[in-house]
N, C-alpha and C positions, 0 to 999 in steps of 0.2 A: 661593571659586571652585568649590568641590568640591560645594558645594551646588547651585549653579549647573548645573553639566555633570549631574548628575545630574537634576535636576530637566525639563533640555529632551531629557536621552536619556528620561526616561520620559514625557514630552509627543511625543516622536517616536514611540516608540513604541505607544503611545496613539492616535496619529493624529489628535492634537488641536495638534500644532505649527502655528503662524499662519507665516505669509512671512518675519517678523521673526526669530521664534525660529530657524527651521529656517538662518536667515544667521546668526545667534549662534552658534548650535549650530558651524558648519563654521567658525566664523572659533577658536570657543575649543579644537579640536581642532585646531588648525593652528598653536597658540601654544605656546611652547618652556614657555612658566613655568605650564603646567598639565601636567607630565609625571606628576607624583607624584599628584597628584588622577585624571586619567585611568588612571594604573596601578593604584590601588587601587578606582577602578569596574571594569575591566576582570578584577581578580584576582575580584571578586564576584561578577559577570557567569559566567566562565566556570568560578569553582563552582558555579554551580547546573546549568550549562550546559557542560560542552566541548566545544572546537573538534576535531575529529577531522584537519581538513586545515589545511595551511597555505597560506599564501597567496602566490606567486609577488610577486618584488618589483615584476616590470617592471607588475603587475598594480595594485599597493594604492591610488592614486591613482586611477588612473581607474576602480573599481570605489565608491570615495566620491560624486566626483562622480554615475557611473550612479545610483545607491540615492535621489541627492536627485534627480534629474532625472526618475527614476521616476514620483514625485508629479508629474509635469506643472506645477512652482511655479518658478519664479526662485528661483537658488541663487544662494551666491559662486561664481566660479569658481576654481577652481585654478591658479597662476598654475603651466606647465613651465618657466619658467625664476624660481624666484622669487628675492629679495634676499639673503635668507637660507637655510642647509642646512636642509630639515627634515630631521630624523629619520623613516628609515624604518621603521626599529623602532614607533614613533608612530603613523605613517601607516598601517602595515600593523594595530599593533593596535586603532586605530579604526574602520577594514572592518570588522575581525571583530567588532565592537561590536556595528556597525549590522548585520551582517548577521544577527545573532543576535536582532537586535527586526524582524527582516523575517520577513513569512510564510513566506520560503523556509526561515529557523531557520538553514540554512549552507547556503554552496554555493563551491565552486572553478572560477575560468574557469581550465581548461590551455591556456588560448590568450591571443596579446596582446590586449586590450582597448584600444580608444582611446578617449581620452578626449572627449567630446560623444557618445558611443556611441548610437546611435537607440534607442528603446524601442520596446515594442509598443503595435502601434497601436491606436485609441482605440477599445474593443469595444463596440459599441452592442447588441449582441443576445448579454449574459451569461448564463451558465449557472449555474444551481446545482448543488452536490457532490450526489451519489448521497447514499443514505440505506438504513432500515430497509425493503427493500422484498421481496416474497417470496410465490409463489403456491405453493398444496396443491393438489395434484392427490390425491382421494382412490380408494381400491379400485373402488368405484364408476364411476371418472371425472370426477366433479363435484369441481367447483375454487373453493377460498375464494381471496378476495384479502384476503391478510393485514393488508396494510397497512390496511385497509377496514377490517376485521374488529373487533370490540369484544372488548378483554378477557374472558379467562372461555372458558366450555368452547366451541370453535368446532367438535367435532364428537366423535362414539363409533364407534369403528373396534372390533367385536370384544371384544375384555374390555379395548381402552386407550381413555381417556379423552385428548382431546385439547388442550391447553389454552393460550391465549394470554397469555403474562405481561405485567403493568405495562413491566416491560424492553422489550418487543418481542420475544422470544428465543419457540419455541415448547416446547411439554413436553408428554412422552407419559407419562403414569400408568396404571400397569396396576394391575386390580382381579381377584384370583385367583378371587374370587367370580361373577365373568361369566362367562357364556356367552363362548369361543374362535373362535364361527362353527363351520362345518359340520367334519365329521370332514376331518381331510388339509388343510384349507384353508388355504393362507397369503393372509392378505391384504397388499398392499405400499402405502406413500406416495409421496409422489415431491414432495418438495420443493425449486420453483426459484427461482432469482432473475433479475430482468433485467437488461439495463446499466444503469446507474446505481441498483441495488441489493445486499444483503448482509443477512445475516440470522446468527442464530444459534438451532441445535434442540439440544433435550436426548434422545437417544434412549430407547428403554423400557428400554435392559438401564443406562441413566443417562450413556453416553458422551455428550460435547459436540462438537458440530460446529460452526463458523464458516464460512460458505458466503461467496465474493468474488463479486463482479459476474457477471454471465450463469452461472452456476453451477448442479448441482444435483447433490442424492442423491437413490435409492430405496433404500427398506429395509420390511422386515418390520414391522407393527404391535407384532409380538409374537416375540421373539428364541425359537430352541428350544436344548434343552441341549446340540445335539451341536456347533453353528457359529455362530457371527453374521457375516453376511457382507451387504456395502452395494455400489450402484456410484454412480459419483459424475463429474461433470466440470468441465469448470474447474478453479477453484482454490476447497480447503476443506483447511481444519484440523482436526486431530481431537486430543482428549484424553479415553482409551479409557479408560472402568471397567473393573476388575478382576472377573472372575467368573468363579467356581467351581461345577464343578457341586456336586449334594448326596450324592451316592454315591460317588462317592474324591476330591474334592479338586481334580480336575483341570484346569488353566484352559480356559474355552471361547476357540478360536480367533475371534479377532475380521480378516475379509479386508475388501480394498477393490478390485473390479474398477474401471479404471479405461476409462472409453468416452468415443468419441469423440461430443461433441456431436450431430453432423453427419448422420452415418452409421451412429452405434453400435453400430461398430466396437469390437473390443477393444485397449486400450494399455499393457494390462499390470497385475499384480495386485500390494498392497501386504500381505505376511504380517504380521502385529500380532504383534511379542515383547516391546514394550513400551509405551509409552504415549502419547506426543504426540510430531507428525509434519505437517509441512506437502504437500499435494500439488497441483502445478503441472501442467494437463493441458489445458491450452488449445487449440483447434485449430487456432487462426494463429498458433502459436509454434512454433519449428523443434524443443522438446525436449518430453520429459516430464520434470520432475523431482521429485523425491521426496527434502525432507529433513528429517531426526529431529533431535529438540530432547531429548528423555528415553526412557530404554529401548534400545529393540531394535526393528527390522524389518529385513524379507526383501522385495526387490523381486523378481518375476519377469515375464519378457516372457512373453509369449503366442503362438500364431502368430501373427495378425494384429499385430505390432507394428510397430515401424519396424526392430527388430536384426535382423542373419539368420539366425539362430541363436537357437531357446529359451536364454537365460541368465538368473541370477540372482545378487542381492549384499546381503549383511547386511550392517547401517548401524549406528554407533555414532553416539551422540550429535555436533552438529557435521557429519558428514558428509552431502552431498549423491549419489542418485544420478540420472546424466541419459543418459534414454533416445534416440541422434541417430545410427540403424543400428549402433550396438551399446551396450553401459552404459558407463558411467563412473562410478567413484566420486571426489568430490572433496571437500576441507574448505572448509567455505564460513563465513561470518557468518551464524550464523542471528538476526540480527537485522535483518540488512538484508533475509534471506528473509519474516522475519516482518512488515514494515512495514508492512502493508498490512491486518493485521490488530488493528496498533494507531493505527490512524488514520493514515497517514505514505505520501507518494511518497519512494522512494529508490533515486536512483541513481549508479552508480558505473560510471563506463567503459561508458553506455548509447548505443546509437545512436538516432536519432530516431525510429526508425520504433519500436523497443521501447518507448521513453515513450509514443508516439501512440497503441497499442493499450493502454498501459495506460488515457492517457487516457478515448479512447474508450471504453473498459468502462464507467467511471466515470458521466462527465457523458451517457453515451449522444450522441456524437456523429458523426458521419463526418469522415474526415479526406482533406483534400486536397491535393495535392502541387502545388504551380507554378513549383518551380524541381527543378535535380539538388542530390539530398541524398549525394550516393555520397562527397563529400570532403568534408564534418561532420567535423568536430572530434567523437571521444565525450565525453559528457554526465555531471558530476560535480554534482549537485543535490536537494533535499531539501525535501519543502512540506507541510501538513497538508493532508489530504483533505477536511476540512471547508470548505476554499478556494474561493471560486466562480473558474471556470474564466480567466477574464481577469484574474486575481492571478496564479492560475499561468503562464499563460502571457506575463506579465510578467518574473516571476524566471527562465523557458526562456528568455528573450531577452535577460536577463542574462548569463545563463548561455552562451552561445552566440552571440550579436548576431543571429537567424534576427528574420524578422520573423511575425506571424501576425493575424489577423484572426475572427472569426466571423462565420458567414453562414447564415441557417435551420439551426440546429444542425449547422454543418461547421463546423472547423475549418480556415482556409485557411493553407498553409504557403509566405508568399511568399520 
């Protein structure tokens, strides 16, 4: 039998289960005398994989059902009053099974679920995930579209050579040997991305940047000894090369002005004391936040910021700070900061309109509102970003029972 169960969770997962299997599958999950074959799938399962949440009882049933119903196939049903006790222990850990071969990976309803729970409806005008996407604005003016662009040198800015890698990722190589451009001159780039892209640059002094959706830097061609200093908005990661200068040792400061998209506006400046650091600068997002993963930094407001008051706050690894009329430093999971830059939607205790603007970024779509969203249940759920947009918003209406739709790239929220 263990062969068996194993065989149709990896044909479910697969997405190669027939009508028959997928009623096999729920009947041998519902059988008392496969406890022991099902527990040692599930011990396997969530070695490779853990469950971080657990699963509410009143929940484990009717989240089975939802997950088959999902596929739009005739299931068994579940009977609520069956003949026999099942084990909820069982029940519960076979959710967690499936939910682990679901593109959502995991997710927690904090609310009851009932069982024949509606799905979302049947999206005739899908969306594909964002990608590799990223325009150069050079010194000049004149703009490559990267994505376009063919591997190899796409342009020579001054003594750096510019270069499109097999990755996608771009790279500034400096040749000491070149001409610098005119005396005093700095020349700057301005690298962005649109919704539904993301890119990743290697700077000249060799710091790495990971730039999110609608995002961008500007920086220097070519770093000087005394500063290296970028602005940036959106959201971009950074893991800062160490450099020294050649006459005492000294590190050069590496800054991150932080501007408003929109307006550009100042939002506040990020001091570099050590190394890698996530920043969140969005302009339809009520915060700024700024959190470190390695090292040391120094947040400070500016006048134009949202605090009332110039302040500022050194960050230890783990800690977050967020900028919302005045700082706050808090401990966060920087894992769940980071999700975004490892392929991954995740959320915890999110409201809809938070997910919606991430979506939005993402698939580039507008989103619309046609009911009151103000008494939502927050949002506990988790999907790969490589997901075309009506998977996702399959598992949100798992997640939530909301219903949605697409329409000329909007997202309708009925």
């Amino acid at each position: 039998m263990s062969a068996s169960l194993e065989y149709l969770l990896n044909r479910y997962a697969n997405k190669t289960c027939t009508v028959e299997e997928k009623e096999e599958l729920m009947r041998l999950l519902q059988e008392s005398g496969n406890d022991e074959a099902l527990q040692q799938l599930i011990d396997k399962m969530l070695e490779e994989r853990p469950v971080i949440h657990t699963m509410p009882e009143k929940n484990a049933q009717a989240v089975l059902q939802a997950i088959f119903e999902a596929d739009e196939t005739p299931v068994v049903q579940i009977d609520e009053t069956p003949v026999r006790s099942i084990s909820f222990g069982r029940i519960a850990a076979a959710a967690s099974v499936l939910l682990l071969l679901t593109a959502a990976g995991w997710f927690m309803l904090n609310r009851s679920v009932k069982p024949g729970v509606t799905t979302a409806a049947v999206m005739k005008n899908d969306v594909a995930p964002g990608g590799s996407k990223a325009l150069l604005t050079l010194a000049d003016g004149s703009t490559i579209v990267l994505d376009n662009a063919a591997n190899g040198v796409v342009a020579e800015e001054g003594n750096a050579t510019v270069v499109k890698l097999k990755n996608g990722q771009l790279v500034y190589k400096t040749d000491k040997g070149k001409a610098a451009g005119k005396q005093g001159e700095v020349a700057y780039n301005t690298l962005s991305t649109p919704k539904g892209g993301e890119y990743k640059i290697v700077l000249p002094d060799g710091s790495e940047v990971w730039l999110n959706a609608q995002s961008s830097i500007t920086y220097p061609t070519t770093f000087n000894a005394k500063e290296r200093k970028v602005q940036v908005t959106g959201e971009a990661y950074f893991e800062v090369a160490k450099l020294v200068t050649v006459k005492d040792g000294k590190r050069v400061p590496f800054l991150v002005d932080i501007k408003n998209r929109k307006t550009g506006g100042d939002m506040g400046q990020v001091q570099v004391l050590g190394t890698h650091f996530n920043i969140n600068a969005y302009d339809d997002e009520k915060a700024v936040k700024t959190t470190l993963l390695e090292g040391k930094v120094k947040f400070v407001t500016t006048p134009n910021t949202s605090a009332k008051d110039t302040a500022s706050a050194i960050l230890s690894p783990g800690e977050q700070a967020v900028v919302h009329g005045d700082v706050q430093v808090k401990k966060v999971d920087v894992n769940n900061v980071m999700a975004w830059k490892n392929g991954v939607f995740h959320f915890e205790k999110a409201d809809i309109q938070t997910v919606m603007r991430q979506l939005s970024r993402w698939y580039d779509v507008e989103v619309v509102y046609k009911r009151d969203i103000e008494k939502d249940d927050p949002l506990f759920f988790e999907v790969k970003r490589n997901t075309n947009l009506s998977d996702v918003l399959k598992v949100l209406n798992l997640a939530n029972g909301a219903k949605f739709s697409i329409e000329d790239k909007k997202i309708i929220v009925l």
